[in-house]
N, C-alpha and C positions, 0 to 999 in steps of 0.2 A: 504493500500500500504506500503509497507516493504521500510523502509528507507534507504540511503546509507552508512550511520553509521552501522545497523544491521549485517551486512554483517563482519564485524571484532568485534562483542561484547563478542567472546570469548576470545578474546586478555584482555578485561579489566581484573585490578586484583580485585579480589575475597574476600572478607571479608565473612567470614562464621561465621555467629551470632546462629549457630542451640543449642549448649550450652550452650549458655550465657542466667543466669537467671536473671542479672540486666538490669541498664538501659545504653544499647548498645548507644543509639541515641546523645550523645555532642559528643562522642568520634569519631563517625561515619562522625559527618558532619564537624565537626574538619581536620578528613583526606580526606573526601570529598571535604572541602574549597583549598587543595592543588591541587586536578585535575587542568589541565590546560583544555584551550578550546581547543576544536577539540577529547580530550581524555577523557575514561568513566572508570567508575566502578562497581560494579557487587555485591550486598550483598544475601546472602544466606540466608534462611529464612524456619521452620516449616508449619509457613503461609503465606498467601498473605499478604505482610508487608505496606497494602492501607497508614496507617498512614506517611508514609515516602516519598509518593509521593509529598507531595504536599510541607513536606518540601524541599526536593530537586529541585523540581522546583523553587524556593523562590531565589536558590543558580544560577540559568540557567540551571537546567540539564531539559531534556524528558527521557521519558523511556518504558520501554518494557520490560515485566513479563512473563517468562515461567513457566509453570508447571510443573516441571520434573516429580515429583508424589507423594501422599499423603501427603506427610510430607518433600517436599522440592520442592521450588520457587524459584526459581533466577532471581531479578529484575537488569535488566542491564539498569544503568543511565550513557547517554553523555550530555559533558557539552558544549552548544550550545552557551551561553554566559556566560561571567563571573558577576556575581551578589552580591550585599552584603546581607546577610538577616537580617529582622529584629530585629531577637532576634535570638543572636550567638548558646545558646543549643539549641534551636528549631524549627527554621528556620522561618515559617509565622506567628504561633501563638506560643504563652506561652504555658507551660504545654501540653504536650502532651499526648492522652490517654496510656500513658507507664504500664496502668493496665492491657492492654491487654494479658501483658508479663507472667500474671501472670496465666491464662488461660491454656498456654500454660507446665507449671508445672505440671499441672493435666493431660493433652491429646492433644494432635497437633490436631485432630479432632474439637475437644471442640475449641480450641484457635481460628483453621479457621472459625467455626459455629458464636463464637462473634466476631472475624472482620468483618466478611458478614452483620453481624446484625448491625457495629458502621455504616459500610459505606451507609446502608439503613435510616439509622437514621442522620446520621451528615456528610456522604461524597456525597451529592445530587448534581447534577453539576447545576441543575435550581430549587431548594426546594421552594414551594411555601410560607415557612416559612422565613423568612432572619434569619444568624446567630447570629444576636445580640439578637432578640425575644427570640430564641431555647435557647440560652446559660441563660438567666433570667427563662423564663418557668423552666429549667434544675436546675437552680439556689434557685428556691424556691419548687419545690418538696423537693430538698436536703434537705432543711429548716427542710418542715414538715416530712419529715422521720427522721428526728436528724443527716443525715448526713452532717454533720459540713465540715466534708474535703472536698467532692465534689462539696458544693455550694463556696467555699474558691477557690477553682481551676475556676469554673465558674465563680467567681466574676471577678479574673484577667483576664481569656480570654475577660472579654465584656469588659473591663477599657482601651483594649488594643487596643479594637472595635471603641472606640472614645465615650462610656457614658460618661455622665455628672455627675457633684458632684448632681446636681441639682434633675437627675434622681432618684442618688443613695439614697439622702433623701426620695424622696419619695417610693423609695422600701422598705427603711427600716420601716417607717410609716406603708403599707403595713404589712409586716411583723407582727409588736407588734399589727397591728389591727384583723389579723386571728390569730394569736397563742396564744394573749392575755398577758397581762403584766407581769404575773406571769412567764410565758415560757421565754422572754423576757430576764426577770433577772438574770433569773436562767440558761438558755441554750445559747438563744444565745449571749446576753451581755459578756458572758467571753471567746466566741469561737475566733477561729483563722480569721473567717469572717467578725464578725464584727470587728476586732483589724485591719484586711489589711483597709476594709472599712474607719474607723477613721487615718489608716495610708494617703490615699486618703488626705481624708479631711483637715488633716494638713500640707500635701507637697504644694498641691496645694492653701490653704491657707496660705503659704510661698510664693507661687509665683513660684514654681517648674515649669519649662512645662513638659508636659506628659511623656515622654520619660525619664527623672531623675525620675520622678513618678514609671515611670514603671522598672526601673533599682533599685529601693530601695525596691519595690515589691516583686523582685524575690530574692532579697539578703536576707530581711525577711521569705517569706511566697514562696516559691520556695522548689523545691525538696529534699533540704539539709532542710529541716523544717519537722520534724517528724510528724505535726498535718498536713502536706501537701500532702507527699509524700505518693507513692499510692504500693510503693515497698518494699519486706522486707529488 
């Protein structure tokens, strides 16, 4: 059923992200925190821009996705209440899949094919998996394939989930007991994972609560963090 809002979403104004090869998404919600209630906006998109829904809802907005065709969507979000979100760049969660972007450089086809595939994998609205599970599982592939940045982004999204220091010891346990000591020393002892990990450790070994935790996280090992960021 077509909502009463629908009916004037061409009125919103328009942000057209179809050129932009960075990361669109602070700037976005940035001018999205200025909507008022009862008023929407409109962002223009190659693909289905899934990853934005949910921060925008975070903020009070719904929304509604047209197709115009192959290579351009226009998602119209009204803002239904006014909300604060969690985390200012990126509304529910940390880090955002902003690699998607990069898909996108090569083929709009391609870019829509791996958002279909993020939202099959991680946009489930009842996943029989919970998202703290997916993000560790996610977390220690990364491991074993040597990719250091994306278990690093993982780590943060689950710390943000409400893990434990307690957990994250014995992940790391874990960890040196299948990859072996030697891997350990040498790979991931000097990564950016384990540095946020031991950053963890020591805040809230201060007596930080989460939140300060999570605020010293992103100001380290956050987007502006070259071993982090997923953009060129």
């Amino acid at each position: 059923m077509q909502k009463d809002w629908e009916q004037r979403k061409e009125q919103f104004e328009i942000v057209d992200v179809r050129k932009l090869t960075g990361n669109f998404l602070p700037g976005f919600l940035k001018r999205a925190g200025q909507v008022e209630v009862g008023d929407g906006i409109c962002v223009v998109q190659t693909f289905d821009p899934v990853p934005l829904y949910s921060a925008m809802a975070s903020l009070g907005f719904e929304h509604v996705t047209d197709k115009v065709s192959r290579e351009e969507y226009r998602a119209y979000f009204y803002r239904k209440e006014n909300r604060e979100a969690p985390f200012p760049q990126t509304g529910d969660v940390p880090l955002k899949p902003t690699a998607l972007l990069n898909f996108k450089k090569i083929d709009n086809t391609l870019a829509d094919i791996a958002v279909n595939f993020w939202t099959l994998t991680w946009g489930k609205e009842a996943p029989a998996i919970d998202l703290k599970t997916k993000l560790l599982l996610s977390l220690a592939n990364g491991v074993g394939a040597g990719r250091f940045r994306q278990a690093t982004r993982e780590l943060i999204k689950v710390y943000s989930l409400g893990i434990t220091v307690a957990e994250l010891d014995e992940l790391f346990s874990l960890l040196v007991w299948n990859g072996g000591i030697g891997t350990f020393a040498s790979e991931i002892g000097p990564s950016p994972l384990f540095g946020a990990y031991q950053t963890i450790k020591t805040l809230e070994g201060k007596g930080l609560a989460r939140q300060e935790v999570m605020m010293r996280l992103m100001e380290k090992f956050g987007e502006k963090n070259p071993e982090v960021d997923v953009l060129t």
